[in-house]
C-alpha angles and dihedrals in degrees: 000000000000129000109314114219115223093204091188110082111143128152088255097053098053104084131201126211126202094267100057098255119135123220128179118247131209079023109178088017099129095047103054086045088058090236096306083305093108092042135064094219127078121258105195134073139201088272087075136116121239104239083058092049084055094065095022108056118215146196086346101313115128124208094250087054087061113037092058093040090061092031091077094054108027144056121270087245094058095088112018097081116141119261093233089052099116085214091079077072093046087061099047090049089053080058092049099045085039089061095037097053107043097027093056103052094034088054078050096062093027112031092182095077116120121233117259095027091122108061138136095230127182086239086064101036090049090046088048094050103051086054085055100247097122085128105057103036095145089056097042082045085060094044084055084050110034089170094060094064093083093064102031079056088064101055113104106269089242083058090052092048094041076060089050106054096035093050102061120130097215103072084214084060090052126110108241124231093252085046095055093046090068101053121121092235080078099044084109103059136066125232114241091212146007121277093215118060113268102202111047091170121084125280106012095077091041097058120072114253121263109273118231115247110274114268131241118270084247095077096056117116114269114249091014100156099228119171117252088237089069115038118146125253105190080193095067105091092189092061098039082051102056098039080060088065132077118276089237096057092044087050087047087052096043083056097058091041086072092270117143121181096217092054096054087044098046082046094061101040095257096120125034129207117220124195098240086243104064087051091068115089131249088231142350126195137217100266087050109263117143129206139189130016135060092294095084086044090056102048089051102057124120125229112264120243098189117121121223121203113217112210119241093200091106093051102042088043085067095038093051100100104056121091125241097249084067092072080070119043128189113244100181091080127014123264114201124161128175104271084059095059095044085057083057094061092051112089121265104255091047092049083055100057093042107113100215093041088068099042094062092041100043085056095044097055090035087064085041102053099044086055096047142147085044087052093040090107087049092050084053090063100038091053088047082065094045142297120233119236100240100054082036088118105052098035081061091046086052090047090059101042118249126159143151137047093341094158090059094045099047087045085055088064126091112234087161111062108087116247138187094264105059104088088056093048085047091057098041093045099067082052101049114103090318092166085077115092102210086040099049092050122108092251095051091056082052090053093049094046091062095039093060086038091054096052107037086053095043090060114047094180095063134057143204119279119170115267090056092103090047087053090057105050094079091055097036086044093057097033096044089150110034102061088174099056080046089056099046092048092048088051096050091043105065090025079066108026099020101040106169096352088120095057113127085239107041102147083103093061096038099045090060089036077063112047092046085061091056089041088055103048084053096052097051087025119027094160091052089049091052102063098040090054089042084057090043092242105159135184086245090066093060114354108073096076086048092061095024090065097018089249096303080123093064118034126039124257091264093061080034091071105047090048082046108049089062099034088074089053087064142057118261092266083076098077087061081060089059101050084044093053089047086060089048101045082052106042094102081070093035101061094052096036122093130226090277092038087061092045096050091053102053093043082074107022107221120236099278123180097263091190087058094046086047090054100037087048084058094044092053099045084052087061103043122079121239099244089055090080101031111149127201078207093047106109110261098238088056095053110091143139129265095246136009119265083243092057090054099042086240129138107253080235087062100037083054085055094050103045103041118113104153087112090071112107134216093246098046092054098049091043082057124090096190119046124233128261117205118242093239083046086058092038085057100045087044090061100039100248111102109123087209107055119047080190128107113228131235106202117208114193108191110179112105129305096246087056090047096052090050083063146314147171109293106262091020115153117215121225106163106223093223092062099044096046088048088050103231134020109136108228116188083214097040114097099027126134116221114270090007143089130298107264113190118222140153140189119321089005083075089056090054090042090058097041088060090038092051099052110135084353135112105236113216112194100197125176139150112313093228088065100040086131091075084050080058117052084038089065090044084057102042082053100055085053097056111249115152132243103004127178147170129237109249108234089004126243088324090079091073104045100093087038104069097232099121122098125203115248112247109227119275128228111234 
């Protein structure tokens, strides 16, 4: 990112607080004014350096004026430095030191000077310029004030160097920050903090340091003029506490507490509301000139210096009860009281705009994230209660794994050259979430400009489809000013939830993303699945924008954040679990709507409770086994089974063989109403220790009774497919479990039967491999009649025939 230059150092804006310590004032200024350029006042002072007065016009001199007053005298690079170039501050601190130093001890022998009378103005640069003396600006100072050398003579001679090199007119000739660090004016103090940057690694230099604890009112500087309203009491804990945190947590919290900064500034005649009318001028003439009105008093104010102290009583009033050891929590163990767990009941907006909730939260993962990645598994758990909304950023950037030097890598990439794709991200960007303030300004369309840039050139195998810009405003949104740590997230996003959804050629993964959608509403809703099948209503009609963009398409940034916020807690399997859980938060409508009712109601989603989709997508992937959303497309490092071979006493030999679905083709899964279940995913739900389905399991084999009774899974019921598919036919041996008792049954009776028996189970229908085709058709029929998660075995009962898990029927009565 490179060192930012603050171009606005002035006497008036270094602060000093009680304690001695400085802080810059007016700090960025110059930057969200573009520089001057987005405001009708002057930015600038006389403080600054020349290059910025080029581009930051000041007292009535324009940048033209200038620019050919200095041209005749002084070099072209002169004045030509670049904005960002932190020598334009080293400039405006040689005018400072330069007042400080010979004002002060001039007012000492003549107290009659007046203030101000020793400035480096741009009446007396430009002047000393054009006389060539751009060089030497200290001494021709000197020649304006004669009365001034005496005391500039009794400087030491390294302070009249440090002038010297800070005041140069040409910003090449400047001394540079880290230059002027090592002078020897500065031998005798001690830097606070390191130049370079000491963490390289996310998130240490992203987080502010640690602050010291706050010092006793003793230390404090004698005579500082303090206002009695805030006078220090080193015995209110509350107050000690919160000046201990960062000035951007206690104004968060202020916030919450029901401060807002326009009503404090409208309260105290800062800010002014005009009716739109009286903006508009009396006259305005043909060259442009406008008179009458408001409109020319507005365009002539000044910006306002006055400081206005925001009290901290409501927000201490709701922090008062909290002692002091919970501004630093332990994260080694979790602490939980009761009114913790009382929070956790609250819904989630409300437990974002409570003002001790977040305390408590904004701290802990303060403390978690600095000590990330060893906390990472702690962050994790924490995030599966709630983010807040502040650290929201970072805590996503720690759930996805970054990590590193992301600020260097993302500086090695070109944003600059022009590619192919830019006329297409031009055209999406002004598109993209533009009810958003932040994302609808002129910067952000820069930012998102190089962040597409960024990506689509960092990864040559992929290419730009749109969505993509909708996939980086949440990250953009949340990293506004850290470019670098957006881009890393977006990167290890869709490199984890999106893989290859940015080939040239993705109909393949979309087509069995897909299908696995429409596998998956018939396994937790096999009614719902039904009528929209019977209208012809399919998930390529509507669902592609929801996975393309993950949904950012679709919802605003507010809903983005909470599906967000436990996507990321999940494998990628869990945004099919959202859009199931859309369908089902909407069947009531569904089930009564035709083919263009549906279509009319996705093509504007209606409001929907986004905290109850959030919980009823968890709650379906808990129920639905792994296996049951394996993609050939899915990344490699995400694919695993739902136990260890050790877990389930297996070889891992035999846990490979069981859990191995990389034969399944495209076509055979979109050809497929009821989605496979591995045989190590079954194995796992039959013992009860499978870690993804909280269900119990209700296994149908449906090959012939004379192969059932050769050998079969333990509880197994037979229902010979034959017989099932013919709708009647009465078998002694049909309808036994293995190892239990002959049940009769024929025809729609076993479709009652297994209803009863399948309550709260996943039901595996299993047969020979060589006659899939009648699993098959037996799960197609349990689905049309309604019977819930449904699936198929993956390879049939042969899997199991080298693995020692079949059991030999005992013999039946008749």
């Amino acid at each position: 990112m490179g060192i930012t230059c603050c171009c606005s150092i002035s006497p008036r804006n270094i602060l000093i607080d009680p304690f001695g310590v400085a802080k810059l004032y007016g700090y960025g200024l110059y930057y969200i004014t573009e520089m001057g350029a987005a405001v009708s006042f002057p930015i600038g002072s006389a403080y600054s350096a020349p290059e910025i007065l080029v581009s930051c016009p000041v007292g009535g001199a324009t940048a033209e004026e200038v620019t050919s007053s200095a041209a005749a005298a002084a070099p072209a690079e002169a004045v030509t430095g670049s904005v960002s170039n932190c020598t334009a501050d080293c400039w405006s601190l040689g005018c400072v030191l330069l007042q400080l130093l010979l004002l002060n001890k001039h007012k000492q022998e003549d107290a009659a000077v007046e203030e101000g009378a020793v400035s480096l103005n741009v009446k007396t640069v430009l002047e000393l310029v054009a006389e060539g003396r751009h060089e030497d600006l200290v001494s021709g100072l000197l020649d304006v004030h004669p009365e001034l050398t005496h005391v500039y003579q009794g400087l030491k001679a390294s302070t009249r160097e440090l002038l010297n090199q800070c005041l140069q007119f040409s910003p090449v000739s400047r001394a540079t920050p880290s230059q002027l660090l090592q002078h020897p004016a500065f031998s005798e103090l001690s830097l606070s903090g390191s130049v370079e940057a000491r963490y390289p690694r996310f998130p240490l230099h992203m987080l502010p340091p640690p602050r010291p604890p706050f010092p006793h009112s003793s230390a404090m500087l004698p005579g500082y003029p303090l206002p009695a309203d805030m006078a220090l009491h080193s015995g209110e804990v509350r107050v000690r506490g919160l000046r201990e945190r960062n000035i951007k947590e206690v104004y968060h919290l202020w916030q919450l507490a029901g401060g807002q900064t326009e009503q404090e500034l409208s309260k105290h005649g800062l800010i002014h509301t005009y009716p739109p009318i009286l903006t508009l001028p009396s006259m305005a003439v043909v060259e442009g000139e406008v008179f009458g009105g408001q409109f020319h008093h507005l365009h002539q104010q000044q910006p306002s210096q006055a400081t206005l102290a925001l009290s901290l009583k409501a927000l201490c009033s709701h922090l008062a009860h909290i002692p002091y050891c919970k501004y630093y929590p332990f994260i080694t163990q979790k602490e939980s009281d009761a009114e913790d767990v009382e929070a956790r009941k609250l819904p989630l907006v409300i437990r974002e705009r409570d003002v001790e909730h977040q305390f408590h939260r904004i701290i802990l993962y303060h403390r978690l994230l600095r000590a990330y990645p060893y906390q990472r598994d702690r962050i994790v758990i924490e995030a599966g209660q709630d983010i807040t909304p502040y650290w929201r950023g970072l805590v996503w950037a720690a759930l996805l794994g970054v990590d590193g030097d992301v600020q260097d890598s993302y500086a090695q990439i070109d944003k600059v050259t022009p590619t192919s794709t830019d006329r297409q991200i031009e055209v999406d960007i002004p598109r993209c979430h533009q009810y958003d303030e932040l994302l609808s300004s002129p910067l952000a369309h820069v930012k998102f400009m190089r962040l597409l840039k960024a990506w689509v050139v960092s990864h040559p195998g992929l290419v730009y489809w749109q969505g993509l810009d909708s996939l980086t405003a949440p990250f953009l949104y949340l990293n506004f000013n850290n470019e670098a740590l957006a881009y890393a997230c977006l990167s290890a996003f869709i490199a984890k939830y999106l893989h290859k959804f940015f080939l040239r050629d993705n109909s393949a993964v979309i087509q069995e993303y897909l299908a696995k959608f429409s596998q998956l509403i018939a396994f937790h809703d096999p009614l719902l699945y039904s009528h929209l099948s019977g209208i012809g209503f399919v998930p390529e009609l509507y669902a592609i924008p929801w996975f393309l963009t993950m949904y950012t398409h679709v919802f605003p940034l507010s809903q983005i954040f909470h599906v967000w916020d436990t996507l990321l807690l999940y494998p990628a399997s869990l945004a099919l679990c959202v859009a199931t859980a859309i369908l089902r938060h909407l069947r009531h409508q569904l089930l009564t709507y035709s083919f263009n009712d549906c279509i009319l109601l996705f093509s504007d989603m209606p409001d929907i409770n986004i905290e109850q989709i959030v919980s009823e997508s968890v709650l379906l992937h808990k129920q639905t086994p792994e296996s049951l959303t394996y993609r050939h497309h899915a990344p490699h490092h995400h694919r695993r089974c739902s136990d260890t071979a050790d877990e389930l006493g297996l070889e891992p030999a035999t846990m490979a063989l069981l859990s191995a679905m990389d034969d399944m083709t495209l076509a055979e899964v979109r050809n497929e109403v009821c989605a496979r279940i591995s045989a190590a995913d079954l194995i796992a739900a039959t013992t009860r220790r499978g870690r993804n389905t909280e269900l119990a399991v209700l296994i149908i084999d449906t090959r012939p009774p004379h192969m059932y009774q050769s050998g079969s899974l333990v509880g197994a019921w037979n229902i010979p497919g034959d017989a099932w598919l013919s709708g009647g036919g009465n078998d002694s041996n049909g309808g036994s479990p293995a190892g239990g008792s002959c049940e009769e049954a024929t025809g729609p009776p076993y479709v009652r039967e297994i209803k009863e028996r399948a309550k709260d189970k996943i039901v595996v229908v299993m047969g020979a491999r060589a006659a899939h085709h009648i699993t098959l058709q037996v799960c197609e029929e349990l689905v049309q009649e309604g019977v819930p998660r449904v699936c198929s075995l993956h390879g049939g009962v042969d899997v199991f025939q080298a693995t020692g898990q079949l059991v030999v029927a005992s013999p039946t009565a008749t």
